[in-house]
N, C-alpha and C positions, 0 to 999 in steps of 0.2 A: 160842619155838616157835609159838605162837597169836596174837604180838603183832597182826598182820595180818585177827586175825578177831574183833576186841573186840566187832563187834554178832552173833556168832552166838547164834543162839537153842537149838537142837537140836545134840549130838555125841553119833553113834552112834559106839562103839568097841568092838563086840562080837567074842568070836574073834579078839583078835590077841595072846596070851600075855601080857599086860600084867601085873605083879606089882604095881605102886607108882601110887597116883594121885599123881599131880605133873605142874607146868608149867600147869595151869590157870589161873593167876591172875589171866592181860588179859580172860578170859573172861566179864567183870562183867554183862555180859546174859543167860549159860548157863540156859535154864529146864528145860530138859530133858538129863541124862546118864545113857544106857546105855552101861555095864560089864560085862553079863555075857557067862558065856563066857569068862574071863581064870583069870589066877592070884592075883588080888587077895587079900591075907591080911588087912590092915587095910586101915580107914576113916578116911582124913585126904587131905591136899590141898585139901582142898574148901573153906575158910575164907573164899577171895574169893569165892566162886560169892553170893552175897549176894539174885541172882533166882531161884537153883533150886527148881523147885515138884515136879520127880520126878526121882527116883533109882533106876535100876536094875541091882542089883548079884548078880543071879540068879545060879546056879552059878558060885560063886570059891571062896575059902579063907577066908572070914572065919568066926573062932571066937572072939572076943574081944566078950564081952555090954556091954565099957566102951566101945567105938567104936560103938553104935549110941547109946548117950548121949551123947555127943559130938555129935552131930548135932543134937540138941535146942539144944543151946549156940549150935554154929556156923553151921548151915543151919536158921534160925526159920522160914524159907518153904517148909521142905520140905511137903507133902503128901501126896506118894507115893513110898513106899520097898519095893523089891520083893528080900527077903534070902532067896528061895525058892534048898531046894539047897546051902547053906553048912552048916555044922557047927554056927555060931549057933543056928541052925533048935532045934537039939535039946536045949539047956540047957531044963530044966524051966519057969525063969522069962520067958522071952524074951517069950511073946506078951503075959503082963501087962508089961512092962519096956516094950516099945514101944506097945501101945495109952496106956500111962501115959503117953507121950511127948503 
């Protein structure tokens, strides 16, 4: 799908009903992905992204506190991760779980 854009830096992908990250993989220079706006439920795809320094995943579906740990694991260059508007948001523990990050 992306083969053809291996040195993008920036993909915006906001507002287009998107449920699944996937297909990103040739993406190895991605330093910026905005996602919000979609239907995203989980946090995965993202393992090749290996340059991404911000992630934004504002208004989607994600409720699952183990996929923002996940990120710590597979995207170490994250820096900015924006989970405003999710269901995430409101588990008790969240905001110590990801500054912990």
């Amino acid at each position: 799908c992306f083969e053809c854009f291996t040195r993008l830096r920036i993909l915006i992908l906001c507002f287009n009903e998107i449920h699944k990250i996937e297909g990103l993989d040739e993406l190895v220079n991605l330093e910026r992905l905005e996602l919000g706006f979609n239907l995203i439920k989980r946090i995965e795809g993202l393992r090749a992204l290996t340059a991404l320094q911000v992630l934004e995943l504002n208004n989607n579906l994600i409720y699952r506190l183990e996929d923002v740990g996940v990120l710590k694991k597979h995207v170490p260059t994250l820096v900015e991760l924006n989970l405003h508007n999710n269901a995430v948001c409101e588990v008790k523990s969240y905001r110590a779980h990801v500054l912990r990050r």
